[in-house]
BADREN-416892 format. One record per atom (N, C-alpha, C, O, CB): residue in one letter; x, y, z. Coordinates in pm, whole numbers, plus 50000, padded with zeros to 5 digits. Glycine has a CB too. Layout:
BEGIN
aXYZ...
//
This chain:
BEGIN
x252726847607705x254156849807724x254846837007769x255936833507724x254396860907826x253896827707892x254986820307898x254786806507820x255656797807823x255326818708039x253636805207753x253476798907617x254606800607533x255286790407524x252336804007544x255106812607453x256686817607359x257736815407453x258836815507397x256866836107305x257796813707556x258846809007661x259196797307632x260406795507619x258466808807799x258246785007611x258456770307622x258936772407501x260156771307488x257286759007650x258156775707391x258716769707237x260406779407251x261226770307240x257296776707053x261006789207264x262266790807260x263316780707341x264476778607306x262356803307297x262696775607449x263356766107510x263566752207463x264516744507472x262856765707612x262266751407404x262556735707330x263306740807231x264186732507206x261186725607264x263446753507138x263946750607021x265856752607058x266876749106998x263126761906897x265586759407175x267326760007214x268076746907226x269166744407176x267606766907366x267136737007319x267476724607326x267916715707209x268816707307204x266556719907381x266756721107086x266966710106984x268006720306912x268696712006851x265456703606886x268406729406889x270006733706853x270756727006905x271346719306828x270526746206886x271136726207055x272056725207122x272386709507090x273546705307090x271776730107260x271316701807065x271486690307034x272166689406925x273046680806932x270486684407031x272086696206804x272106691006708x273646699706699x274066697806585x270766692006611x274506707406769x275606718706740x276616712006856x277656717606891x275026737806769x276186699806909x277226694207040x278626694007010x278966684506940x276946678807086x279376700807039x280626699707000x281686691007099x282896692807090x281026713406983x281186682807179x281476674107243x280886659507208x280936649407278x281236678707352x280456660907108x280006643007079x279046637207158x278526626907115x281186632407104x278716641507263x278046633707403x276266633107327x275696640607248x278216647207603x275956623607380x274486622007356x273726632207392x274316639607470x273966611607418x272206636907354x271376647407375x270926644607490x271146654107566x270396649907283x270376635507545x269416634607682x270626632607764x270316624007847x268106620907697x272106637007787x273106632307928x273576652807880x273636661707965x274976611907903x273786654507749x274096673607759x272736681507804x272776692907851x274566681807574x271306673007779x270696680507828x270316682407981x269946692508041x269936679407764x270496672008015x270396671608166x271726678708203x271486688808269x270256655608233x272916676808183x273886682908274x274006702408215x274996708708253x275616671908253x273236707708151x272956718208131x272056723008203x272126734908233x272776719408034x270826713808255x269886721708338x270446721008467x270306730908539x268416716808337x271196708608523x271856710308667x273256716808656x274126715008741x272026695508744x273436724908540x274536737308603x273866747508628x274166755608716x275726742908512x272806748308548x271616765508599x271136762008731x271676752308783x269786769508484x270106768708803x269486766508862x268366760708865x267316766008901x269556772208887x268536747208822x267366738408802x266816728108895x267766724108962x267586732008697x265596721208933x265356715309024x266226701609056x266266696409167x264136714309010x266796697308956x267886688308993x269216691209047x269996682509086x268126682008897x269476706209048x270316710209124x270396704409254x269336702709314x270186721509127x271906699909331x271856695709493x272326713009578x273356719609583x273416679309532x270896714809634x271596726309690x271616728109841x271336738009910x271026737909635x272056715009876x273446714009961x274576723309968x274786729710072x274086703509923x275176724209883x276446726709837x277106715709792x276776704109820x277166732709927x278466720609691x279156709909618x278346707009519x277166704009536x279496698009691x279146707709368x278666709409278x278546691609254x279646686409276x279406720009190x277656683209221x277556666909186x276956667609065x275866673109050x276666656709289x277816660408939x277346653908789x276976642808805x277476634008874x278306652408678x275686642708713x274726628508714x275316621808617x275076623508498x273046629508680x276336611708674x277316600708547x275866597208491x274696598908523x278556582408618x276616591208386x275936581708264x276026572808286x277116571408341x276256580908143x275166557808276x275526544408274x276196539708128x276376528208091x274236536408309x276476550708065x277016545807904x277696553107857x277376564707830x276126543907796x279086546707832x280256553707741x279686567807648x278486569107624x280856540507620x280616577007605x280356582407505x279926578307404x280696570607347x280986586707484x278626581107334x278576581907206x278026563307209x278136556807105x280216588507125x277536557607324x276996544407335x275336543607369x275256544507492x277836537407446x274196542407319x273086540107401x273206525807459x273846515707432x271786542107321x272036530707580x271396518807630x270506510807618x269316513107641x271196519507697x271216494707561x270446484707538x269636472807616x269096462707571x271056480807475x269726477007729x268716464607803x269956459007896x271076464107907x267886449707673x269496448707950x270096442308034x269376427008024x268166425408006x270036450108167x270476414608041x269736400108051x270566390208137x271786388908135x269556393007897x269566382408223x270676370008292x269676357208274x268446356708277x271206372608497x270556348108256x270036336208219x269986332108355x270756337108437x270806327408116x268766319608401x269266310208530x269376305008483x269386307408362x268836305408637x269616291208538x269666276608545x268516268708522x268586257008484x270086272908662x267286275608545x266256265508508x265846252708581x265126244108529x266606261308394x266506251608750x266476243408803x266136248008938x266766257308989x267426237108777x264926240409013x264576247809138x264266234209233x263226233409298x263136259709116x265416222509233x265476214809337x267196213209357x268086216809280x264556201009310x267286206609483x269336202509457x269296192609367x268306185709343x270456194609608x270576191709305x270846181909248x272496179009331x273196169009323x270686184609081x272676188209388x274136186209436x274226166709502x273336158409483x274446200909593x275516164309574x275976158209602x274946153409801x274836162609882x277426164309561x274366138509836x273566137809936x274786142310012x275886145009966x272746124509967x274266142610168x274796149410278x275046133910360x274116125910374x273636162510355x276256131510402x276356120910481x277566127510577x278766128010549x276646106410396x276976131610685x278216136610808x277426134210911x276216134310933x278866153910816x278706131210989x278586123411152x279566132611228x280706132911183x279216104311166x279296140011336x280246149211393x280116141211575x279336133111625x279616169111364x281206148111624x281146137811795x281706155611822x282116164211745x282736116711851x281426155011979x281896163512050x282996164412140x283506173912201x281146165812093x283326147512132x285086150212220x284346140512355x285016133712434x285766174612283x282966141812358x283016131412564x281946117412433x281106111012495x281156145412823x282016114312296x281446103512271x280006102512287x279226093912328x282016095312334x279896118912225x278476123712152x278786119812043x279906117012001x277966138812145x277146119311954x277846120811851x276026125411785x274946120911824x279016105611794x276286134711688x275336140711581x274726136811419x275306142411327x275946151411564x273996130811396x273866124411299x273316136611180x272396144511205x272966111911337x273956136211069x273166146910941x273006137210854x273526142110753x274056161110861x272566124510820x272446119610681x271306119610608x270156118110650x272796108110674x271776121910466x270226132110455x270556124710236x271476127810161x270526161910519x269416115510212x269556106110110x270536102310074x271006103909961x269126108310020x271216094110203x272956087210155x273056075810120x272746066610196x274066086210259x273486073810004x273556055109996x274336049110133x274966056010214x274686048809834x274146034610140x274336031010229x275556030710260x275886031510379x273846023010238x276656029410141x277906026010139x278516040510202x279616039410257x278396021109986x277996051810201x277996064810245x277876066410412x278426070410515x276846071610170x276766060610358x276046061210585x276966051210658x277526054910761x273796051810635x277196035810599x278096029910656x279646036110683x280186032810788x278056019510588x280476046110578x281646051210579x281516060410726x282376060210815x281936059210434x280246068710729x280246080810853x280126076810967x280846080211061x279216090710853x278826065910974x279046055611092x280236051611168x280906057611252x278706044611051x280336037211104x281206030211117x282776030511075x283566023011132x280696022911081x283056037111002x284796041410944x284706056911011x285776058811069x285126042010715x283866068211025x284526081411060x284316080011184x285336080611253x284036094811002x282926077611261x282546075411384x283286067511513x283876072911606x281526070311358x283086053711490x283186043511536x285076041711521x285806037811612x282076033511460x285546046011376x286686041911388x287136027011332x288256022211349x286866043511514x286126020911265x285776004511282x286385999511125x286526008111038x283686000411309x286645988111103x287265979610964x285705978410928x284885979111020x288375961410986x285325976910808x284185972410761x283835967610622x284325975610542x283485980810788x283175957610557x282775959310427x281495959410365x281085947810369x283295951910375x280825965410320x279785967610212x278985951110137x279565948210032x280785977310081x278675948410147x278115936410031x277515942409902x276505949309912x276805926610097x278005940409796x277605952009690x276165942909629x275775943509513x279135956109545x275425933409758x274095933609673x272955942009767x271725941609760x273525916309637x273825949509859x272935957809963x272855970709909x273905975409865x273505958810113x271565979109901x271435988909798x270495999409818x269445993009819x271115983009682x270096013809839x269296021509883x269766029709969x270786027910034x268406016209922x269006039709974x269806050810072x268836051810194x267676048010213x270076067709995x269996060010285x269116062910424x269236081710444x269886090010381x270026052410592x268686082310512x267946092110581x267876096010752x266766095410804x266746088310540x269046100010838x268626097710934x269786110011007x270996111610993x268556081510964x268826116511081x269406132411129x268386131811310x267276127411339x268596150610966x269326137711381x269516131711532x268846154411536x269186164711477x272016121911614x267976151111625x267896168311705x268986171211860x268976180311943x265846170711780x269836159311845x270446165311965x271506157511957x271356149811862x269706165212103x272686155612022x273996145512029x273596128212097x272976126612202x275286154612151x274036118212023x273486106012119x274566100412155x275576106212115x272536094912060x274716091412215x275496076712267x276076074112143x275676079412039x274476062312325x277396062912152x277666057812036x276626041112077x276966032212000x279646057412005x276086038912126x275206024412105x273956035212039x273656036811921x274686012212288x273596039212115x272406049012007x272796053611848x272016058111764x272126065512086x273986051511839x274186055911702x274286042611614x273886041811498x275536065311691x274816033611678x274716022011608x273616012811603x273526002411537x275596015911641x272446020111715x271096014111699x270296019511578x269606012711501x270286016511827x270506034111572x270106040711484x270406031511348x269546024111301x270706054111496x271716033111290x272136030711188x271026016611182x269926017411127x273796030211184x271586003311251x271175992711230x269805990111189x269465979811131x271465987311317x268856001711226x266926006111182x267246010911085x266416008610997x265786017711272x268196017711047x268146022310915x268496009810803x267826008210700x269196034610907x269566002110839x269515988210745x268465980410716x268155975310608x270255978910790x267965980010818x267135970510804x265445971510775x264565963310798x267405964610910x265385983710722x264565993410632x264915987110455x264145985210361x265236012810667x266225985610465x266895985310330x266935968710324x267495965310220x268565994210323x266555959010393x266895948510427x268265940810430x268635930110382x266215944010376x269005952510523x270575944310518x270465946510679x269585951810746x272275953210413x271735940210716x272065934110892x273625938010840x274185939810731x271625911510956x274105938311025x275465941511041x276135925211092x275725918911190x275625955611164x277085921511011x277505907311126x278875913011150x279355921411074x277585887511051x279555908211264x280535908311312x281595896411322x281555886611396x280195912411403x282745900611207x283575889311170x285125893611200x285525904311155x283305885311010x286035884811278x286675886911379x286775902711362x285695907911388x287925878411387x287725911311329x288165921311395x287435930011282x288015940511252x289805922311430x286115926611208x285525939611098x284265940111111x283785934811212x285735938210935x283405946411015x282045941411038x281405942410913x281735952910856x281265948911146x280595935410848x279955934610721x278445938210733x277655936410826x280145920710663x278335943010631x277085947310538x276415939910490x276425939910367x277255953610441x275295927610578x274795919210382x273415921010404x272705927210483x275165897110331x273265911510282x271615910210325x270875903810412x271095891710411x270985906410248x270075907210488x269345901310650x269085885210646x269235878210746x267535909210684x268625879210499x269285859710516x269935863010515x269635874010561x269335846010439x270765863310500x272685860910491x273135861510642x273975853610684x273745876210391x272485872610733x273595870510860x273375861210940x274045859211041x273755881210952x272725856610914x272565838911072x273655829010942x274065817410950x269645825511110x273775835810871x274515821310793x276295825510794x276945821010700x273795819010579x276925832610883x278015829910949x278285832011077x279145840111112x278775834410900x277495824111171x277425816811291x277665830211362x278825832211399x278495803511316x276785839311384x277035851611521x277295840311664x276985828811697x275105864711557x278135853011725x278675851211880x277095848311962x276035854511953x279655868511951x277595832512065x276185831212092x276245836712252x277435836012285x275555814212067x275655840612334x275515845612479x274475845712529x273535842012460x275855856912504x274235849612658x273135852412770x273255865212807x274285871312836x273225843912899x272105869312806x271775887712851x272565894312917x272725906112888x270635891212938x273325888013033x274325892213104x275605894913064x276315903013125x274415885513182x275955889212971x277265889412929x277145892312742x277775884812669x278025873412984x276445901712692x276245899812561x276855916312497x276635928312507x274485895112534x277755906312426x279025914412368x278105933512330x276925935412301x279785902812171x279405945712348x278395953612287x278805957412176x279845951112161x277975964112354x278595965712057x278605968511917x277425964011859x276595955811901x279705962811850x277465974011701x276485965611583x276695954111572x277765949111608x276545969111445x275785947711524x275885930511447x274885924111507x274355926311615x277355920111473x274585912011387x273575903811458x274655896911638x275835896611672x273005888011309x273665893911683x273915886211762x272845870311807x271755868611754x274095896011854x273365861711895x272165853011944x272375849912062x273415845512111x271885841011876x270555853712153x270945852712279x270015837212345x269015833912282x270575868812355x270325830812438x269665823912513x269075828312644x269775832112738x270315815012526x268005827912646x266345828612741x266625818212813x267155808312760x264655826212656x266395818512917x265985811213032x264705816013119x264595825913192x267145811013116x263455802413078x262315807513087x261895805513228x262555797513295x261475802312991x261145810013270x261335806013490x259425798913485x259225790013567x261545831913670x258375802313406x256875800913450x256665798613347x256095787713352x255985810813512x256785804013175x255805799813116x256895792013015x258035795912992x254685811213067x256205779112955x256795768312863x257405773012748x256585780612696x255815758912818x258545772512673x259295779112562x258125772612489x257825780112397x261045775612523x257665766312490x256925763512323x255505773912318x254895774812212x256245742512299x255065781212433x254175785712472x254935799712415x254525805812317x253715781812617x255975803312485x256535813312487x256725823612309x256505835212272x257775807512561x257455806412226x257625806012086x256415813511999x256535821511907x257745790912048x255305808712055x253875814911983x253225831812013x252265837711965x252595804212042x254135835012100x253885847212152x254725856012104x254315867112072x253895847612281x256005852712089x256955859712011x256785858011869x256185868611850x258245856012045x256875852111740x256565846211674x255775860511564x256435865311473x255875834011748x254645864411589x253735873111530x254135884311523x253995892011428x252655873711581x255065887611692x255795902111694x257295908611648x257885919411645x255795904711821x257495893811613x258895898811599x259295892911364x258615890011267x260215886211777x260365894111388x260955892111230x260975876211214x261185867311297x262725899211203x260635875811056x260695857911023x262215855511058x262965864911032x260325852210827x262865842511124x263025839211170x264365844811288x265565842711305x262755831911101x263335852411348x264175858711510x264195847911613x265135849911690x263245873011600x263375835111651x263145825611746x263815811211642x263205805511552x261285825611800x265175808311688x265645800811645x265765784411675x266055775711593x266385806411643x265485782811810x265225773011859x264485770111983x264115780512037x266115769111857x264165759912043x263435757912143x263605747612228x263475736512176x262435757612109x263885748012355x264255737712413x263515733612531x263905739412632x265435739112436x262575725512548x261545721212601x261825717612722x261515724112822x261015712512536x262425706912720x263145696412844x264015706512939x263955704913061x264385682612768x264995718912872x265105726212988x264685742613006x265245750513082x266425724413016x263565745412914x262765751312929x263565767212887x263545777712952x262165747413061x264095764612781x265155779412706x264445779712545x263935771712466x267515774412687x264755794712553x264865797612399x265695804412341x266235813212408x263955802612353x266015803012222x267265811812149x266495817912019x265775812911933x268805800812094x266915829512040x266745842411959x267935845611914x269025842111959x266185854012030x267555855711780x268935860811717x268075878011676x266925881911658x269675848011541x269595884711676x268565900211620x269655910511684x270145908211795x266465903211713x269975921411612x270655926711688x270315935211830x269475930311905x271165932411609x271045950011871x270675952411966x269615956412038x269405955612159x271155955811974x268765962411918x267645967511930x266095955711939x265015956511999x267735977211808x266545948011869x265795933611864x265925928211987x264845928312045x266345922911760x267055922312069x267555915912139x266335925112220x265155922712198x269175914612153x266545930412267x265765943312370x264545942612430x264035941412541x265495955612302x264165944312275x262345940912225x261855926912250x260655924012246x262025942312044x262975916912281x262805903212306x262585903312458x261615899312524x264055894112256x263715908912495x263485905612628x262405912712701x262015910212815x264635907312693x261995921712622x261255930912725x259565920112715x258875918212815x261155952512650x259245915312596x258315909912556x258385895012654x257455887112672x258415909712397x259215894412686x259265876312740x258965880812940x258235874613018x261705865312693x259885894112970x259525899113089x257655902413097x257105902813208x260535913013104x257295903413037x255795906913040x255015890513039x254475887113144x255335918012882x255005884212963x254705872213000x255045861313058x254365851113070x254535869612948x256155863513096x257205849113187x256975854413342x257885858913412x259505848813143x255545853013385x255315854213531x255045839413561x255135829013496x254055864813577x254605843313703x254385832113748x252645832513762x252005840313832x255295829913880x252205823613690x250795820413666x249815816513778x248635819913792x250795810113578x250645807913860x249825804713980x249465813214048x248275814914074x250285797714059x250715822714105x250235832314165x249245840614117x249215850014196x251065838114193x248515842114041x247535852313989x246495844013924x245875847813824x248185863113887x246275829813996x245575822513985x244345823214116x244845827714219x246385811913963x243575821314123x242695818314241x241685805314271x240765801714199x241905828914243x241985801014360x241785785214393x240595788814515x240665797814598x243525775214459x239345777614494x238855773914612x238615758614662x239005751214571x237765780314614x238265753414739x237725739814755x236195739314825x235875742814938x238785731614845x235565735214743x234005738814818x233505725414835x233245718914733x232765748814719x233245717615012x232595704615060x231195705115038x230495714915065x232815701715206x230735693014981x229385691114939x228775684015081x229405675315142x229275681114788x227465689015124x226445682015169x225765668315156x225805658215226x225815687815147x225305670715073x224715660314976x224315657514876x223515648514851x224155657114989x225115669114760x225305664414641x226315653914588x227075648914671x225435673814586x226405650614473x227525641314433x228515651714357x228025661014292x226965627614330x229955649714368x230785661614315x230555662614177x230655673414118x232315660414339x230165649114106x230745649713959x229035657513907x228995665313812x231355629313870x228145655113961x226725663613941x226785680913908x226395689213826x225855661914092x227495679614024x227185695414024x228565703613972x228725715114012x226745700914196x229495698013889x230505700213868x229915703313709x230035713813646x231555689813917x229155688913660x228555690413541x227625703913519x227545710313414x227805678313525x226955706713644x225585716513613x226815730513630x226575739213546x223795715413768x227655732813694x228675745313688x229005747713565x229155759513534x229975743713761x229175738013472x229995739613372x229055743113285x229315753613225x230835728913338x227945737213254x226735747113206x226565760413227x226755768313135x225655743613251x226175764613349x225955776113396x227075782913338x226685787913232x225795776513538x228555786113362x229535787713338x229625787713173x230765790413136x230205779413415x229205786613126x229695781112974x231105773212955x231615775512845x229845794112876x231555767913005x233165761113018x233015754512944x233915757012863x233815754013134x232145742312888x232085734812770x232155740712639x231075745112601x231035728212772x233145742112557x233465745712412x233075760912441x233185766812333x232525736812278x232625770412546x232135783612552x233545795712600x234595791612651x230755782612674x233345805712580x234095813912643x234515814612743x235465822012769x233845821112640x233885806512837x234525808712991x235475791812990x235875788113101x232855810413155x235725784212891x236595772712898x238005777512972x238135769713066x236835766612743x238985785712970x239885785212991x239715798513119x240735802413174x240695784712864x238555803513151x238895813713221x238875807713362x239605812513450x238025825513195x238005796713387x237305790113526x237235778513543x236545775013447x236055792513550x237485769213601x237605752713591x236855742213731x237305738813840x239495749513589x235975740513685x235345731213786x235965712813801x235965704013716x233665731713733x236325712613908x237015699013913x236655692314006x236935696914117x238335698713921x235865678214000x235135672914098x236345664314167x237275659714101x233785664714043x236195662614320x236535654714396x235935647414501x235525652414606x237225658814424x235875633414463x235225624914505x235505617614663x234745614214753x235305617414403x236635617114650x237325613414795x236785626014895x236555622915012x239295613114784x236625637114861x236805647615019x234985652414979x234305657115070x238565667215013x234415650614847x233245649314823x232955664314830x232285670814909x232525639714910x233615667414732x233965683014730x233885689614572x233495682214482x235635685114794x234195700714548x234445707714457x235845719014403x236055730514440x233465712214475x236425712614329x237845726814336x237365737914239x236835735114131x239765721014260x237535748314273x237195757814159x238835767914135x239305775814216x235595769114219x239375764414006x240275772213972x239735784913849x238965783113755x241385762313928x240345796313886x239905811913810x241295817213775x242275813213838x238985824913927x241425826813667x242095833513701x241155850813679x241815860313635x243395829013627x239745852713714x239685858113773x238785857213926x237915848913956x239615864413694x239235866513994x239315864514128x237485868114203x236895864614305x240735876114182x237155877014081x235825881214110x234715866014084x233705864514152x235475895613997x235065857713992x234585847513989x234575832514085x234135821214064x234925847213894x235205838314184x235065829614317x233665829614403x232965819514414x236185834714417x233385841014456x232405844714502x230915842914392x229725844914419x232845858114545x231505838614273x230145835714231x229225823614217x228025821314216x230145839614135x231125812914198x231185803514162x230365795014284x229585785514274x232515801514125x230915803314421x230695796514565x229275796814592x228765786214628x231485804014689x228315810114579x227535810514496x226385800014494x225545796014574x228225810914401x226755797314350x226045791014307x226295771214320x225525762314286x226025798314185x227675770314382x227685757714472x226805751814553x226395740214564x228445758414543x226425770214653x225625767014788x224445764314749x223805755514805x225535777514895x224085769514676x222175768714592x222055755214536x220995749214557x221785781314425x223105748914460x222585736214402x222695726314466x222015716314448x223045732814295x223725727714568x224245711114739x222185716514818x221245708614822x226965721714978x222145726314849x220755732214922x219785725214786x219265714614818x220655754614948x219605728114696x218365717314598x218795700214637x218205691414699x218635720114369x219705700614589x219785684014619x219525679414778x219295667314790x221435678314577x219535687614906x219755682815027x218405683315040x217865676215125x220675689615125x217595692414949x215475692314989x214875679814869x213925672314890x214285715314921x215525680214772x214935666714693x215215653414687x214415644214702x215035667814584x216335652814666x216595636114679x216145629514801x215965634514912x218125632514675x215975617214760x215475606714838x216965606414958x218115607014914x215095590714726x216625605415122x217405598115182x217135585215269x216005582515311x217915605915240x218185577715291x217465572015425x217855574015547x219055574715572x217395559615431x216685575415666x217225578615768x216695570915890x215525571315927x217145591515775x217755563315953x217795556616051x217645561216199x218395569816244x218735551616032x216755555916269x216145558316440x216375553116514x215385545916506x215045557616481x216955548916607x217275541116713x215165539416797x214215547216799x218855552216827x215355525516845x214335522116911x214555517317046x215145507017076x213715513816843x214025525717123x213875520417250x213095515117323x213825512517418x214035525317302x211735510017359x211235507017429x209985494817364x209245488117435x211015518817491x210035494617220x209475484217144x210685474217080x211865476317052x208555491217030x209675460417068x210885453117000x210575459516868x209715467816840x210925434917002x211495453516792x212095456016629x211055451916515x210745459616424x213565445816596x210645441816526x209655435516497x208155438616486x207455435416390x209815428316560x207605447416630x206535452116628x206495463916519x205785465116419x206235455216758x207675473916582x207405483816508x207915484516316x207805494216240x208045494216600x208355473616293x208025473116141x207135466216047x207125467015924x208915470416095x205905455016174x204765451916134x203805465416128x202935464716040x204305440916221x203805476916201x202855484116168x202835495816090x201775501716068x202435486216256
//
């Protein structure tokens, strides 16, 4: 029975399809025929709801299509913004800006400043801050970022230029002393005043650490040097010259050790053996220096543990020479003549 049930139902359906006197498609009359009966698509809520069509009368449905783009990096326009907060913060976003870009946000939105570009300076920067900085921090920033690209900032009266890093010692930067050294970007050149160790000494120490030619001159006779570099350089200079411009003596250690009866220049020779000081590793660490007048020994170190060794081994070699060498030693005679007692 309910086998002859289904086939009258399908065949009602395929009438009804085919006798539509409304035009409407078969699968949207057949559905809204079973949800007017009591069929499981019925809402029985209450309130009668028709299941719209996604398609006009008398239209099937053909698919749907969207094209992308075909592109899955930016190509948009780089990011070059500089924002301040009003007390002379300021926030860096530059994010692959040509330079002529990073210089505009800097220096023209930032700073406020006249400036020009050298159009043989070329490459972009990259440089985004996690928190608000200084405006000298911003212009330190920038200036590491040039000079990545190999350009320098110079400062020409009231603007500031862009060139390439030769180029800025070749229109004469503002020259000064640490104390008084102008602030802004740009190269600058400062003069050192050395107090302990010799500028030409000094020259060889800086020299390796710093940029071809940051040590510009040298002045012997009154014991200065001049550097050029901007602010961040300048810095790195001084901090490097504070580390070695002590005073040497003081962290020197001196003794004077009196001989018995060795000869100074003897045992000065046999130290320097022992010692390796001749053409050896210990040449510059320890210095044996005979003195003949006080018939002595100087021993200069600069380390301090090498006193006590040096002294040492002073006392052991004056003690060999005072048991071996030949001396002569004179007796007073009393009660024989002179004569007797060197006939027998």
């Amino acid at each position: 029975m309910a086998y002859g049930g289904r086939i009258i139902l399908c065949m009602a359906l395929f009438a009804a399809g085919c006798t539509s006197p409304t035009g409407g498609d078969f699968f949207t009359e057949t559905v809204e025929s079973l949800h007017a009966k009591d069929s499981p698509l019925r809402d029985r809520g209450g309130g009668s709801q028709r299941l719209a069509s996604s398609v006009g009368s008398g239209k099937r449905f053909s698919g749907a299509q969207y094209q992308g783009s075909g592109n899955f990096v930016s190509y948009g326009a780089p990011i070059a913004k500089v924002t301040g907060d009003g007390s002379g913060q300021f926030e860096l976003n530059l994010v692959n800006a040509p330079v002529t870009q990073a210089a505009k946000a800097v220096l023209g939105d930032a700073l406020q400043a006249n400036y020009v570009v050298d159009p043989r300076v070329q490459g972009t920067v990259t440089l985004q801050t996690s928190k608000p900085v200084s405006r000298d921090a911003l212009v330190d920033i920038l200036e590491s970022a040039l000079a990545v690209n190999g350009a320098g900032i110079v400062k020409r009266a009231n603007s500031y230029q862009i060139m390439p890093l030769a180029d800025t010692l070749a229109s004469t930067p503002s020259v000064s002393v640490p104390s008084v050294t102008p602030s802004g970007p740009g190269i600058k050149v400062q003069v050192l005043q050395l107090q302990y160790v010799a500028a030409d000494e000094m020259k060889t120490i800086l020299e390796p650490i710093t940029r071809q030619g940051t040590v510009l001159r040298v002045d012997s006779t009154r014991n200065l040097i001049t550097v050029a570099g901007n602010n961040a350089d300048l810095e790195a200079i001084r901090e490097a010259v504070s580390v070695f411009d002590v005073d040497w003596m003081k962290g020197m250690s001196v003794a004077l050790h009196p001989l018995k009866a060795s000869k100074p220049d003897a045992v000065a020779a046999e130290l320097e053996s022992i010692f390796g000081t001749k053409g050896g590793a210990g040449g510059k660490v320890i210095q044996f220096i005979p003195n003949n007048r006080l018939n002595s020994i100087l021993v200069i170190t600069s380390r301090p543990a090498y006193l006590a060794r040096a002294s040492s081994w002073i006392a052991k070699l004056d003690t060999l020479a005072e048991t071996n060498e030949e001396q002569l030693f004179v007796y007073q005679i009393q009660n024989s003549a002179n004569s007797d007692e060197a006939g027998q």
